[in-house]
TORVEXVO-392589 format. One line per field, with one value per residue (C-alpha): x, y, z; residue number from 1; residue in three letters. Coordinates in steps of 0.02 Angstrom, whole numbers, plus 32768, in hexadecimal, padded with zeros to 4 digits. Layout:
BEGIN
x <- c(X; ...)
y <- c(Y; ...)
z <- c(Z; ...)
nr <- c(NUM; ...)
rest <- c(ALA; ...)
This chain:
BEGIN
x <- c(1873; 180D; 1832; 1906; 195A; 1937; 19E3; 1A1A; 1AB2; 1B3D; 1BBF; 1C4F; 1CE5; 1D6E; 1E22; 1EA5; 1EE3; 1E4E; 1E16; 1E95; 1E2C; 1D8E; 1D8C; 1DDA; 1D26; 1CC2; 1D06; 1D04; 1C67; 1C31; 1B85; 1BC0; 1BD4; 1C36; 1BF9; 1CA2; 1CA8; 1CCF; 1D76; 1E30; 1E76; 1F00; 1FAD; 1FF4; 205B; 2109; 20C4; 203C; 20BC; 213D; 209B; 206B; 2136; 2132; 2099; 20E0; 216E; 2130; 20B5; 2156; 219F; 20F4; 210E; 21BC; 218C; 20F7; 2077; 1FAD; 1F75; 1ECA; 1E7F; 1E3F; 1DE7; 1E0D; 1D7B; 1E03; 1E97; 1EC1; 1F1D; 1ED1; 1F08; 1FAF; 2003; 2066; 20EC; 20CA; 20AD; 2160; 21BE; 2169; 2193; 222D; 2267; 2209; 226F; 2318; 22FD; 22EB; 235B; 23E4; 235F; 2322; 23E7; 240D; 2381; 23BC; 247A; 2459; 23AF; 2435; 24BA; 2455; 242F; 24D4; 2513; 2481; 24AE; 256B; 2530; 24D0; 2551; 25F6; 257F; 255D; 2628; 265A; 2686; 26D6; 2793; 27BC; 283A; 27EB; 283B; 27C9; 272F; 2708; 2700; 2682; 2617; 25C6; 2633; 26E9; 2764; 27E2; 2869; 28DA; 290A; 28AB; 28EB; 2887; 2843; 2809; 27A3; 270F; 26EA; 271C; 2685; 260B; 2645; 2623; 259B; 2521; 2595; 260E; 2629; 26BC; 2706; 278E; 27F7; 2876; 28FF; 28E7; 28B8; 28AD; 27FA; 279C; 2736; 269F; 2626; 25C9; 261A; 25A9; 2612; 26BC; 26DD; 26A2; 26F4; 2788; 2769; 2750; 27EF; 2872; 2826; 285A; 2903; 28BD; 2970; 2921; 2974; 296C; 28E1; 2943; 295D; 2952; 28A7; 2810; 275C; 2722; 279A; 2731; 2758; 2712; 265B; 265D; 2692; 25FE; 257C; 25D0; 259B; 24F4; 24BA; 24F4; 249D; 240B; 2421; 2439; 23A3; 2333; 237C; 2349; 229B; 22AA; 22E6; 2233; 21CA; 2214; 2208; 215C; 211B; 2161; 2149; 20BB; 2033; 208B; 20B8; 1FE1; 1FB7; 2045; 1FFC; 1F40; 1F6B; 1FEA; 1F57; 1EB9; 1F44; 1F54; 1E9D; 1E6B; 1F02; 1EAC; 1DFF; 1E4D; 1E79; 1DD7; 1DA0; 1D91; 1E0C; 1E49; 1EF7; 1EBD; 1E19; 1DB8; 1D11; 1CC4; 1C04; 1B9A; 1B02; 1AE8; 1A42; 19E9; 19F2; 1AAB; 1ABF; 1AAF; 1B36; 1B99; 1B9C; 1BC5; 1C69; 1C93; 1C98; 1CD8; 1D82; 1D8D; 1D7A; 1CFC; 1D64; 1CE9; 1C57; 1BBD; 1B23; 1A8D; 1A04; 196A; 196C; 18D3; 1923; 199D; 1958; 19C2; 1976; 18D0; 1909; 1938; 19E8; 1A29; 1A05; 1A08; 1A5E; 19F1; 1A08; 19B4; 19BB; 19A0; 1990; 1A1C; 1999; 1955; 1A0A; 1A2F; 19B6; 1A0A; 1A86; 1A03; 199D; 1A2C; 1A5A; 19C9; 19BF; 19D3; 1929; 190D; 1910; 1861; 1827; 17FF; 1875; 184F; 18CD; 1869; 17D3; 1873; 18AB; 17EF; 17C3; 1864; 1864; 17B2; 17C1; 1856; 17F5; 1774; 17CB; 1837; 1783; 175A; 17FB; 17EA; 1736; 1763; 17E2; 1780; 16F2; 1792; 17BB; 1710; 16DC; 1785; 1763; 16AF; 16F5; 177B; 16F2; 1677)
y <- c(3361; 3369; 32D5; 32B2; 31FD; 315F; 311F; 306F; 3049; 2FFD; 2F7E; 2F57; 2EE1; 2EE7; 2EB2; 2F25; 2F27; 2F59; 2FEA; 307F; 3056; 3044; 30E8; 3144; 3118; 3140; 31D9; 320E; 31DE; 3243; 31EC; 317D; 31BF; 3162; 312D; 3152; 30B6; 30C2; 306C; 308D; 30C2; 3072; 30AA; 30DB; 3050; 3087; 3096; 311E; 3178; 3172; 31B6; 324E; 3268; 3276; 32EB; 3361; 3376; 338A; 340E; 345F; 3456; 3494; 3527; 3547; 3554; 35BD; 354B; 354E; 34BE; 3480; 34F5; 3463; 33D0; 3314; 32FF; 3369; 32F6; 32B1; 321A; 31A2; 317C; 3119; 3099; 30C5; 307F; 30F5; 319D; 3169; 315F; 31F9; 326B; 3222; 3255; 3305; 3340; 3300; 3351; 33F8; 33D8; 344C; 34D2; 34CC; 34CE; 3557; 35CD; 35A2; 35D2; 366F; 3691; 3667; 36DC; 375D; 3775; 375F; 37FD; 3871; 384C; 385B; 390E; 3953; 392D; 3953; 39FD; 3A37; 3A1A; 3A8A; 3B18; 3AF2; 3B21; 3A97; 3A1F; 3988; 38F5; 3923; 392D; 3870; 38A6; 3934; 38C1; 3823; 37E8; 378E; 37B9; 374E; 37A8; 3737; 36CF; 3652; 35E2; 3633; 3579; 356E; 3618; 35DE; 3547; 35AC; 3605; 359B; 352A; 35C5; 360E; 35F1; 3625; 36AB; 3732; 372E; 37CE; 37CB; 385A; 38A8; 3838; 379A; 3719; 3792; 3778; 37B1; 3744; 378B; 3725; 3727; 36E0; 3642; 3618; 363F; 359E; 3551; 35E7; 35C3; 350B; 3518; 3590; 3521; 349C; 350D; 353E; 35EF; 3641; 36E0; 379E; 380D; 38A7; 3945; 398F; 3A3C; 3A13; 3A6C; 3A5E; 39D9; 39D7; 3A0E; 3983; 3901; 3962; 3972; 38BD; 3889; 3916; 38AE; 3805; 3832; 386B; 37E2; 3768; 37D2; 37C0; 36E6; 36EB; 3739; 36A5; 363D; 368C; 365D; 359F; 358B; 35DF; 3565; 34C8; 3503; 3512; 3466; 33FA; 346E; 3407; 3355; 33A6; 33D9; 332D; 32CB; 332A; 330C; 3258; 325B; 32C1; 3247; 31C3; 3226; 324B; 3191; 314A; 31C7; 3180; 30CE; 30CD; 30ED; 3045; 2F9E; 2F20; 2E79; 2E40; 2E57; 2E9A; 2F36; 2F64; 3021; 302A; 30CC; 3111; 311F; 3161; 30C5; 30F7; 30FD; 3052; 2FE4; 304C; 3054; 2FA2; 2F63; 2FCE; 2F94; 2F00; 2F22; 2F83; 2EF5; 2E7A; 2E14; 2E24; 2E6E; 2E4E; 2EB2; 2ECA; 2F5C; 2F77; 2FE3; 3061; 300B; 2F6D; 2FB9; 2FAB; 3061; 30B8; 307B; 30B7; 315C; 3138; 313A; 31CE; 31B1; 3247; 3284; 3299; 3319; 3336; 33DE; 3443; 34BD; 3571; 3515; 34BC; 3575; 357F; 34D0; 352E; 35A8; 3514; 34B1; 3544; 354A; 3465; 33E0; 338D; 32E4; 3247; 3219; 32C5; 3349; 33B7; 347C; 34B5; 34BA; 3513; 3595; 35C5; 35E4; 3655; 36A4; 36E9; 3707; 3771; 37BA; 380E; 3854; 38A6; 38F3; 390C; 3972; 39DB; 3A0F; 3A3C; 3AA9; 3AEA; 3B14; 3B6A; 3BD6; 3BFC; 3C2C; 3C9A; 3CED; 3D33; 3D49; 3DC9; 3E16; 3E47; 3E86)
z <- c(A777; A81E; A853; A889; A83F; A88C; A8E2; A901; A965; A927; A977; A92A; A94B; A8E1; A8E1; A905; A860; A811; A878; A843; A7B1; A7F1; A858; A7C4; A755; A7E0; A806; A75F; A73F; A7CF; A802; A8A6; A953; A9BE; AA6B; AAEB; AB5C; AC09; AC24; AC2C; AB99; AB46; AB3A; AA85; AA38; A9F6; A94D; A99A; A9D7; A941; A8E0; A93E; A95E; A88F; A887; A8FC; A893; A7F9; A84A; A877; A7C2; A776; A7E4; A7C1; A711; A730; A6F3; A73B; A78E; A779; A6DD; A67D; A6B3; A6A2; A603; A5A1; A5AB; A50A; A574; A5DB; A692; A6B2; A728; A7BA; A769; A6C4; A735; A796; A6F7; A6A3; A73D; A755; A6B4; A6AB; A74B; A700; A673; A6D6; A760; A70C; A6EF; A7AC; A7ED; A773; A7BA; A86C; A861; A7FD; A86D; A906; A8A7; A881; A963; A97F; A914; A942; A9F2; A9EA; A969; A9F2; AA74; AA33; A9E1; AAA0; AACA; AA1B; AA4B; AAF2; AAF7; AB85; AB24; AAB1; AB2A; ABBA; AB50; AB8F; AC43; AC07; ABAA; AB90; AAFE; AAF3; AA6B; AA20; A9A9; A930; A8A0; A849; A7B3; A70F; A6E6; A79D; A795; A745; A7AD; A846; A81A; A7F6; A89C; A911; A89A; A930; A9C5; A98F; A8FE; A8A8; A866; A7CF; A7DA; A770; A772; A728; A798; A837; A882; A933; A977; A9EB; AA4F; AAE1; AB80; AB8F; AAFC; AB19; AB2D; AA8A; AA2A; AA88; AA6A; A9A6; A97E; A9DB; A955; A8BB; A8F6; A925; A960; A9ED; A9E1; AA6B; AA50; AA3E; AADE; AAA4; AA3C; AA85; AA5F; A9FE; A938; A8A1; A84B; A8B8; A8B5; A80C; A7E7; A85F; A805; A764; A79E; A7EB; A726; A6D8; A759; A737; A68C; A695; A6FE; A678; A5F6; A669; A663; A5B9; A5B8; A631; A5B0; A52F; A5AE; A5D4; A529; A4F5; A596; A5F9; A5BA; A5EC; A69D; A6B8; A67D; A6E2; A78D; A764; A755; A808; A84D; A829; A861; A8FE; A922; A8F3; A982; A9F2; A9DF; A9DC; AA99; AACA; AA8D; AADD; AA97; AAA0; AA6D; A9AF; A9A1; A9C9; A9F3; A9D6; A9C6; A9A0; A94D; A89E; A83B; A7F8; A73E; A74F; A78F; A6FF; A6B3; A735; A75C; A6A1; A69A; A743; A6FC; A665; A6E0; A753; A6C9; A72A; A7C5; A84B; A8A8; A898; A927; A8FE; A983; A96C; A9F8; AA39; AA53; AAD5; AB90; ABC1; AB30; AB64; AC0F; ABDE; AC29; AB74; AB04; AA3F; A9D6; A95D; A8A7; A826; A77E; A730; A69E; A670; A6BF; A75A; A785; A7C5; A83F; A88D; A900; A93E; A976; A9C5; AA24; AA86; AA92; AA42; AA22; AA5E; A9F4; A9A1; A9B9; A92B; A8E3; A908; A89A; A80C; A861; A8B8; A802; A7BD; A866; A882; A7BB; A7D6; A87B; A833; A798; A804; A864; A7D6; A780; A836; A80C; A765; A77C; A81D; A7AA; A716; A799; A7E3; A71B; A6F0; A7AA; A788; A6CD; A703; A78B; A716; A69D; A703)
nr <- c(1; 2; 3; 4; 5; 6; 7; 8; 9; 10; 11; 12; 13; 14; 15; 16; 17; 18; 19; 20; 21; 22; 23; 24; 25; 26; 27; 28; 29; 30; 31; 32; 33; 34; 35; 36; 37; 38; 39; 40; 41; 42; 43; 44; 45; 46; 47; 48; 49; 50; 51; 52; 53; 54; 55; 56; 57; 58; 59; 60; 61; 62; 63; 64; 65; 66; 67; 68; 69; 70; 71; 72; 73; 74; 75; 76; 77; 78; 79; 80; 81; 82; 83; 84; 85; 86; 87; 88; 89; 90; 91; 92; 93; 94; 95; 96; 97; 98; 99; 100; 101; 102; 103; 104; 105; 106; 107; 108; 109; 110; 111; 112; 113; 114; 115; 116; 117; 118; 119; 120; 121; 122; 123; 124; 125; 126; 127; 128; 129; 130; 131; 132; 133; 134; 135; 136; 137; 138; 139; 140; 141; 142; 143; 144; 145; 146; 147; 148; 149; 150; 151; 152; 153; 154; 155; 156; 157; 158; 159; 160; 161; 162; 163; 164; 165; 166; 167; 168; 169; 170; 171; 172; 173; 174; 175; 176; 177; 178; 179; 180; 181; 182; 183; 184; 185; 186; 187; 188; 189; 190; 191; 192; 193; 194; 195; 196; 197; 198; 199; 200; 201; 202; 203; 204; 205; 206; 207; 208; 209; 210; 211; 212; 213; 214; 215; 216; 217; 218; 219; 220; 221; 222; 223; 224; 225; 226; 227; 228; 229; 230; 231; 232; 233; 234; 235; 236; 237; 238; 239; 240; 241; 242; 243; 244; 245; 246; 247; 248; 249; 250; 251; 252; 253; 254; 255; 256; 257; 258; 259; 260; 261; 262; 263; 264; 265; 266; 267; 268; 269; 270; 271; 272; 273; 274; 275; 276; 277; 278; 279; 280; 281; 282; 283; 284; 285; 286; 287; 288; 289; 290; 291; 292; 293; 294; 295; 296; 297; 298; 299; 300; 301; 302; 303; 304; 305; 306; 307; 308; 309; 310; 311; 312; 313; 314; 315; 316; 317; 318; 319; 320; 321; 322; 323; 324; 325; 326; 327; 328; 329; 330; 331; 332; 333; 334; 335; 336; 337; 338; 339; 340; 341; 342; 343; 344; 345; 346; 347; 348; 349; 350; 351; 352; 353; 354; 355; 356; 357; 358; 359; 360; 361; 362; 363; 364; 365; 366; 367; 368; 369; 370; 371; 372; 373; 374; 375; 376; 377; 378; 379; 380; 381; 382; 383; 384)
rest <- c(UNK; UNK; UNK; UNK; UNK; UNK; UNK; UNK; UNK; UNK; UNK; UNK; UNK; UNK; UNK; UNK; UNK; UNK; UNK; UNK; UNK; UNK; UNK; UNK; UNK; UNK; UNK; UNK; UNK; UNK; UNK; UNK; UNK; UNK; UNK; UNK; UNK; UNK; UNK; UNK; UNK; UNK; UNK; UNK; UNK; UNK; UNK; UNK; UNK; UNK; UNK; UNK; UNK; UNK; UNK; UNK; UNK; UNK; UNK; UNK; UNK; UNK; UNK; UNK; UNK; UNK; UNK; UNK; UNK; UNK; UNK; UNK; UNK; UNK; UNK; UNK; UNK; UNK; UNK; UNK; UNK; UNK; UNK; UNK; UNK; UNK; UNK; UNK; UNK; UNK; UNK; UNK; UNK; UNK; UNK; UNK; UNK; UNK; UNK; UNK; UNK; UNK; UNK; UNK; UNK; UNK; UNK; UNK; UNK; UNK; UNK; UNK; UNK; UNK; UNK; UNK; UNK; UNK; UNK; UNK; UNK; UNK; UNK; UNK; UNK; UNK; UNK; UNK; UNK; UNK; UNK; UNK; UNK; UNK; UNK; UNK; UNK; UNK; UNK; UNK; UNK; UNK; UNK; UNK; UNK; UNK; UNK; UNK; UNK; UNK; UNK; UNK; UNK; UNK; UNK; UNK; UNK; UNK; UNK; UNK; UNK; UNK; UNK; UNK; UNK; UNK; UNK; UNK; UNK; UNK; UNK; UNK; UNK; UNK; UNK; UNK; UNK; UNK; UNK; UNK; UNK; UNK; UNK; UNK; UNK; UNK; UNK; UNK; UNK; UNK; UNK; UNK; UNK; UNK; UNK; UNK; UNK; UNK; UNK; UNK; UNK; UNK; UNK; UNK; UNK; UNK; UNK; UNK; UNK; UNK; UNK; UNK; UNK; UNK; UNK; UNK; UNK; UNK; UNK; UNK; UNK; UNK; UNK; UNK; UNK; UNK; UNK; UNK; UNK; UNK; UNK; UNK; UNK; UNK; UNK; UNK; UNK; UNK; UNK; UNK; UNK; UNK; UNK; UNK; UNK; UNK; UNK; UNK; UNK; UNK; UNK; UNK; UNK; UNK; UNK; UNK; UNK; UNK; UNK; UNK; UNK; UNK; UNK; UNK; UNK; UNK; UNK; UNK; UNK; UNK; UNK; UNK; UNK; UNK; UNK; UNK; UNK; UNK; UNK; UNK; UNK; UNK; UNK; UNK; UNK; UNK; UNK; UNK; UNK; UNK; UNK; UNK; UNK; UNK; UNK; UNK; UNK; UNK; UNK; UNK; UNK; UNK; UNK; UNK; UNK; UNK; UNK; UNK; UNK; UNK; UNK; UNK; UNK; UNK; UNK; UNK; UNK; UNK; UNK; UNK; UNK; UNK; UNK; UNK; UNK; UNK; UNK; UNK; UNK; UNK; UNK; UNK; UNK; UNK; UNK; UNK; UNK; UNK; UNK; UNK; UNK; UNK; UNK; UNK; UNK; UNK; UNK; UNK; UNK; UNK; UNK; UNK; UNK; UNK; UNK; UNK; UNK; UNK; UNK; UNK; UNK; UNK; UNK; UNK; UNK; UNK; UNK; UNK; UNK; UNK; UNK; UNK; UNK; UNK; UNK; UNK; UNK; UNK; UNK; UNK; UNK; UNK; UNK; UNK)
């Protein structure tokens, strides 16, 4: 077309309960842009901030579970949009479900530092002959020597999974504890609670004991080897609940975007009013299922931009509107690179994708002929 859409603006007031709604159509629909008042925004109500508190963690869940954000768009939802209320329960129960899965990953993540740090120190102390006790003062770590009851062992463990590394040795029940010294005190702390019962380090020990590096090297491959299980429940949980986890943040996000737009509008204690430009053979539409979403509960002003003193003015510019075919569409961000045409004027970027094909196969025409004439002078001097 050379000629762009003819606009109308659009004011709207609608009640507060309506316009999640309302702004959810139009911005699907994609054919209204808002005009941005100029006053003081509003702050987010409790339920604003509960919402974007929800999409940020299930942003963090997709991401634990390695799934892509934004790779399809909202037309491809078999689901329609859902209530606050729905999208609180459905996250709600999405990140209990996987609470186990994302505490799992950080004590054995957590478990996993802890023993390649204690490895690398107590490796640089191995072959040392000054006697085991006085390792501590050499290093950053504190040992602990002792007894622990065998039912206590396990839940010893998994209690300072996150702070210490506990080392079975030989003798049943016999453990060494090793942490760092920013938690000597919870170690400390957490054995006195299972009736841990201290022995003295061997005074004639030296260097670090075999058994306690190999016991660590022990429990650094099987954490390895829980954390690529793990890697396995999320490819399960992905595959079943990935697609549920995409659709629950599209919904939080819209939810998020449309509370962000929202406190840009004017209000009263229960109604709202946004106004913006729409193409005139959009309105008719757009009005009946405005209707239709508010269920009659709105109030609806057009104007012709000729009917508005600052567009006659010039102090108010109208957005323009084209429509183009699928080949000359193309061409539009070439044209809007340079400026945005005016409203009422005619569109160029028709006449830019006839020339610029045009100028484009003459001067490939200008090459090949300069490189046939090359081709030809060149066997015309080889033969003769």
């Amino acid at each position: 077309m050379l000629f762009m859409d003819r606009m109308k603006k659009l004011e709207l007031l609608v009640l507060k309960r309506d316009v999640d709604a309302v702004m959810r159509y139009l911005g699907e629909a994609g054919c209204l842009q808002l005009i941005v008042e100029g006053h003081e925004q509003t702050e987010p109500t409790p339920t604003e901030r509960e919402t974007a508190e929800m999409k940020v963690r299930v942003e963090a869940l997709a991401r634990f579970l390695d799934l892509h954000l934004g790779d399809h768009t909202r037309a491809e939802r078999s689901t329609p949009a859902r209530s606050r209320e729905a999208l609180r329960e459905a996250a709600d129960q999405i990140i209990s479900e996987t609470a186990d899965l994302v505490a799992e990953e950080s004590r054995l993540v957590q478990q996993r530092l802890s023993l390649k740090r204690s490895l690398e120190e107590l490796s640089a102390f191995s072959e040392l002959t000054v006697p085991f006790a006085e390792l501590a003062n050499l290093t950053y770590l504190t040992f602990r020597l002792g007894v622990v009851p065998e039912e206590k062992l396990e839940e010893l463990t998994q209690t300072l999974a996150d702070r210490a590394v506990i080392v079975g040795l030989k003798k049943e029940g016999h453990i060494m504890a090793v942490t760092d010294r920013k938690g000597k005190w919870a170690l400390d702390s957490e054995l006195a609670k299972m009736d841990f019962h201290p022995l003295e380090l061997p005074a004639e020990a030296t260097g670090v004991p075999a058994d306690v590096m190999n016991a660590m090297e022990r429990n650094l491959v099987l954490t390895e080897a829980a954390l690529a299980r793990l890697e396995e429940r999320k490819r399960l949980v992905r595959e079943d609940r990935g697609s549920l986890i995409i659709d629950l943040f599209d919904d939080l996000d819209v939810a998020v975007t449309v509370d962000s737009v929202k406190q840009g509008f004017a209000s009263t204690g229960s109604v709202m009013r946004l106004s913006g430009w729409i193409p005139r053979r959009k309105f008719d539409e757009v009005a009946a299922e405005l209707e239709k979403i508010s269920q009659g509960r709105l109030a609806l002003k057009s104007y012709d931009p000729e009917e508005l003193p600052d567009v006659r003015s010039g102090k108010v510019k109208v957005p323009v509107s084209v429509r183009h075919g699928r080949i000359v569409r193309s061409f539009e961000r070439m044209v809007f690179s340079y400026s945005v045409p005016l409203y009422g004027t005619i569109d160029p970027t028709p006449f830019v994708a006839v020339m610029f094909v045009l100028l484009f196969a003459i001067m490939f025409g200008d090459v090949g002929k300069a490189l046939s004439d090359c081709s030809w002078g060149s066997s015309f001097k080889a033969a003769g």
